[in-house]
N, C-alpha and C positions, 0 to 999 in steps of 0.2 A: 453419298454426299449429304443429303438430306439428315439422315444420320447424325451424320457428324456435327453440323449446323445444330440440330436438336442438342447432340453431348454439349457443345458449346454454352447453347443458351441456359443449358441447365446450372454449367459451372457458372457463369456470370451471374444466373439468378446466389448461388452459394456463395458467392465471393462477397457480390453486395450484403447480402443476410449478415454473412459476418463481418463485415467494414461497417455496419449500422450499429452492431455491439460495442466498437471500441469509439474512444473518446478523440475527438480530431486535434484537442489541445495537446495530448501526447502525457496529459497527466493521469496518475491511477495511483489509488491509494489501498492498502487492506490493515482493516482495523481489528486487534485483538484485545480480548479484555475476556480476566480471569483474576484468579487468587495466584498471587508470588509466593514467593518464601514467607513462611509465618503466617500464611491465611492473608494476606493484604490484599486487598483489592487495587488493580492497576488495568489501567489502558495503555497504551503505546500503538501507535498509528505508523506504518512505513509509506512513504510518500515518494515516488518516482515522475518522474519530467523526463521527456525531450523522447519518450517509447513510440515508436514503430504500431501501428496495429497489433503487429503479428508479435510484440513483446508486449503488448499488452495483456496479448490472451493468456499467452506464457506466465507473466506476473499474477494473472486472475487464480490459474492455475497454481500457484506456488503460494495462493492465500492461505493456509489452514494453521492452527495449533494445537500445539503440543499440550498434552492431558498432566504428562510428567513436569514441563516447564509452568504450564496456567492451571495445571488443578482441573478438578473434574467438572463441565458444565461450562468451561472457557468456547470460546466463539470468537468466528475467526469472521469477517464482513468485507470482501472486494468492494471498491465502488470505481466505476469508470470516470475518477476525478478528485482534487484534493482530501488532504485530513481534514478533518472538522478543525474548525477554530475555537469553538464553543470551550469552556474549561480545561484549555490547553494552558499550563505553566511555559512552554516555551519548545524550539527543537534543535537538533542538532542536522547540521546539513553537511555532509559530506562532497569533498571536490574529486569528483570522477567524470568519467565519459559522459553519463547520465546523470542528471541529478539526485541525491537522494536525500532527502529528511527523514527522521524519526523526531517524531512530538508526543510530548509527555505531556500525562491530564492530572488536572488534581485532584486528591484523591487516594492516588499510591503510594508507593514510596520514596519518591521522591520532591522533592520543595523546589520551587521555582529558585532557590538560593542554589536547590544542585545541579541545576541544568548546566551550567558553565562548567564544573566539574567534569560531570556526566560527558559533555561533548568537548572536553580536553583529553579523556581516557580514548575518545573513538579519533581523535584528531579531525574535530567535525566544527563549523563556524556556530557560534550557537543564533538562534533566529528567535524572535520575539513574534509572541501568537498575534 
């Protein structure tokens, strides 16, 4: 019994450990920036609302990019909480279970003229930074 009591308190100390890494707001964002097509330099930030802990970590994990889409030297940034606002041209939010945004920086290839575009091709609301 004592035992067990001990396994117990060990997973409770594990559990809190990782409910301490995730964000209580439910938001998470992972920000990538590389070279597009043509050598251009671009950020694009994905943004999720209304996550579970436990989809949190899952998203954390699902941060990375691609060397063939972003060019070699691209970098992929989890954060446990919104995109940056900072030189963001605008984003596109799509209507699902969870919320999602993608926000565009400037910079890349795209103009805050084509965000409206851009987030009529995803069927996504466009949202001002």
């Amino acid at each position: 019994m004592a035992r067990m009591v001990r396994g117990l308190g060990l997973w409770v100390a594990i559990a809190l450990a990782a409910s301490s890494c995730s964000n209580p707001s439910g938001v998470a964002s992972c920000t990538i920036s590389g070279s597009a097509d043509a050598g251009v330099s671009q950020t694009v930030c994905e943004e999720l609302a209304e996550l579970s802990p436990e989809s949190q970590h899952v998203f954390a994990d699902s941060c990375f990019v691609s060397s063939a889409q972003f060019g070699e030297g691209a970098t992929a940034r989890f954060a446990n909480g919104p995109c940056p606002h900072a030189g963001a041209l605008g984003g596109c939010r799509l209507n699902a279970s969870m919320t999602t945004t993608f926000w565009y920086y400037a910079g890349g290839q795209y103009t805050a003229e084509d965000i409206p575009t851009v987030c009529a091709q995803i069927d996504a609301t466009v949202v001002a930074p």
